[in-house]
PAZAPA-4460 file (N, C-alpha, C; in steps of 0.05 Angstrom, whole numbers, plus 32768, in hexadecimal, padded with zeros to 4 digits):
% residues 80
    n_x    n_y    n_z   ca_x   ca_y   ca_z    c_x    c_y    c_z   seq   type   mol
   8652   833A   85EF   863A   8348   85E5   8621   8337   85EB     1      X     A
   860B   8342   85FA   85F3   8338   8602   85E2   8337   85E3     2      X     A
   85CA   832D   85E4   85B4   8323   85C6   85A1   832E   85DF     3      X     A
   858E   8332   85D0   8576   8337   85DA   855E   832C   85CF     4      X     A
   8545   8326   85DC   8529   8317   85CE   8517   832D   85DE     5      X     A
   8509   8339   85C0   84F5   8353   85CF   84DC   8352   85C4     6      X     A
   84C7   835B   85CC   84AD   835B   85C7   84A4   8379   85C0     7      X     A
   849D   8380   85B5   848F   8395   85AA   8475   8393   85AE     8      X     A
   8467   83B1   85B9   8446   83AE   85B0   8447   83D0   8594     9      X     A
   8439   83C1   8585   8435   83D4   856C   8421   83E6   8572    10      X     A
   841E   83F0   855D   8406   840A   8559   83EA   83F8   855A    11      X     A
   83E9   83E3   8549   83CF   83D9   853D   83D1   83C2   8563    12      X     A
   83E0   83C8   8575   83DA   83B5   858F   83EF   839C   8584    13      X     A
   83F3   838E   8570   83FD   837C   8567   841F   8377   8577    14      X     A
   8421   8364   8581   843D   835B   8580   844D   835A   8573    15      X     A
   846A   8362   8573   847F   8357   8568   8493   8346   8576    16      X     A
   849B   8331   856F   84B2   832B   857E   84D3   8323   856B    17      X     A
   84E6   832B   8577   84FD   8332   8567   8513   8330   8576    18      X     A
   852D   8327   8569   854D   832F   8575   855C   8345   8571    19      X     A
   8568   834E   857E   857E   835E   857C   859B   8361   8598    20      X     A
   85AF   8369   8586   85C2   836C   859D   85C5   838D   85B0    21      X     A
   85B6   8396   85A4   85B2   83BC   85A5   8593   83BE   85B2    22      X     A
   857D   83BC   85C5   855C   83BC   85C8   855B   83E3   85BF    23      X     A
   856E   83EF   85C4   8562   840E   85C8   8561   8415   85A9    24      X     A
   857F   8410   859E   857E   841A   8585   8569   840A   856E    25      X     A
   8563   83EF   8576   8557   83E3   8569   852D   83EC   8564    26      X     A
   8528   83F4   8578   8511   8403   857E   8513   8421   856F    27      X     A
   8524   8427   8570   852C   8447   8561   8528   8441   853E    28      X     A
   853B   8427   853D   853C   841F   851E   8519   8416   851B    29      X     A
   850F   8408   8523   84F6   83F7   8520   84E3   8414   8518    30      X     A
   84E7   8423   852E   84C9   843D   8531   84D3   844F   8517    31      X     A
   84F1   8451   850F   84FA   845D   84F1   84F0   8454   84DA    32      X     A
   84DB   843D   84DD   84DB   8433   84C2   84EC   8423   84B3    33      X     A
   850B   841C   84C7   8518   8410   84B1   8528   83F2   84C8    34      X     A
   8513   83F2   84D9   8517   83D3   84E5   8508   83BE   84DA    35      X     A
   84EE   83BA   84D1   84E6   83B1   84BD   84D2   83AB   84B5    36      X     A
   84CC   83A4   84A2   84B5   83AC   8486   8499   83AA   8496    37      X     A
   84A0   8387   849D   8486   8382   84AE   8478   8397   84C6    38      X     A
   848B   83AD   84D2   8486   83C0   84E1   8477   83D9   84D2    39      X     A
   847D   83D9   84BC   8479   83FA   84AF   845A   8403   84B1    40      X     A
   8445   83F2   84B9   8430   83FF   84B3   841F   83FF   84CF    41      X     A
   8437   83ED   84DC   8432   83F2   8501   8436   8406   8513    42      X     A
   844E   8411   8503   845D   842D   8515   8443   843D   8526    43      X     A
   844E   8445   853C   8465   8441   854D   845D   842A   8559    44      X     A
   8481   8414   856B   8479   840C   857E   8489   8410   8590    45      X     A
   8484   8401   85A1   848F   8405   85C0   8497   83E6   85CF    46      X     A
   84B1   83E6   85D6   84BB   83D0   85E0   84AB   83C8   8600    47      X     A
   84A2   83AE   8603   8491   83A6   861A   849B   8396   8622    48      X     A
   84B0   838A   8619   84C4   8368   8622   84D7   836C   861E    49      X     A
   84F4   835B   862F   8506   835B   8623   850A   833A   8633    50      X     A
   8522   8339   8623   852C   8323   8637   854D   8327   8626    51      X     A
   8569   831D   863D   8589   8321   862E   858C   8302   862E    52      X     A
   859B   8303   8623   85A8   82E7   8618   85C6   82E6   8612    53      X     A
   85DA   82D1   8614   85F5   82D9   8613   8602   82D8   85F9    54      X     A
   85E8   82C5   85E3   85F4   82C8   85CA   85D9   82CA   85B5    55      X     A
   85D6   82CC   85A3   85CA   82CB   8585   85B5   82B4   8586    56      X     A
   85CC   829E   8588   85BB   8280   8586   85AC   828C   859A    57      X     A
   85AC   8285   85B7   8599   828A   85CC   8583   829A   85C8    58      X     A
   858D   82B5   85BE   8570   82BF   85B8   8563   82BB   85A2    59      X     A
   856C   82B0   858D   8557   82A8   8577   8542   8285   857E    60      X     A
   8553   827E   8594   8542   8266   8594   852A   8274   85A8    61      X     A
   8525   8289   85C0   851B   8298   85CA   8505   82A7   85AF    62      X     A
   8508   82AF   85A0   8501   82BF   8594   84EC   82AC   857F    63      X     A
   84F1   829C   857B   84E7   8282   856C   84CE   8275   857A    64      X     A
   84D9   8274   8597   84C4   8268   85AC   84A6   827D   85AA    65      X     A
   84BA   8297   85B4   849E   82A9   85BA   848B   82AE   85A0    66      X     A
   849C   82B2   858A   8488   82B7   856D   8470   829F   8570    67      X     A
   8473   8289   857B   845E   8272   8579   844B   8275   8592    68      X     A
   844F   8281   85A5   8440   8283   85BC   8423   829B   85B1    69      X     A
   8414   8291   85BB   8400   82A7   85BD   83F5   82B6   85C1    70      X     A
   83ED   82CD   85B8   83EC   82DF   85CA   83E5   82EB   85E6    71      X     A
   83D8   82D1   85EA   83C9   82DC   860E   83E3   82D3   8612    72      X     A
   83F9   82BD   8617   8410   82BD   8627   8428   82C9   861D    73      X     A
   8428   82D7   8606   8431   82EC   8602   8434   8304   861D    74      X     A
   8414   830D   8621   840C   8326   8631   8412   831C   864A    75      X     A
   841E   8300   8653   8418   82EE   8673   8435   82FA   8676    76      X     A
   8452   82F1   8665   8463   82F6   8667   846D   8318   8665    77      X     A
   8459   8326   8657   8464   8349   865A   845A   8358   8671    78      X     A
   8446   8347   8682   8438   8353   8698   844B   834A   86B6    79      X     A
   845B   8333   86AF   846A   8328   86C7   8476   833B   86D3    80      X     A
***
């Protein structure tokens, strides 16, 4: 089973970045309201990044990195 590290752009323009082992259903769950809290007052968004990974660890240390990056290289890496 592949992990995934994905980027979201929100309603309010705002980033998200997040793991999952599922990107399609996880986007389905997120825009339902019940991916999470921090999302609810962003709806809708729309996936703009991905990147696979072969386990969990891998993409949370991925996922860790990008939450600290800023936003202009945020936008460097979804435009590649």
């Amino acid at each position: 089973m592949f992990w995934y590290t994905y980027i979201l752009i929100c309603r309010d323009n705002s980033y998200y970045v997040g793991i999952t082992n599922n990107i399609e259903k996880r986007v389905i769950l997120h825009n339902s309201g019940k991916g999470s809290k921090y999302l609810l007052s962003k709806l809708p968004v729309t996936l703009a990044y991905s990147e696979t990974y072969p386990n969990k660890s891998a993409a949370r240390k991925r996922e860790v990195q990008l939450k600290g990056w800023s936003r202009i290289k945020k936008e460097q890496l979804i435009s590649r």
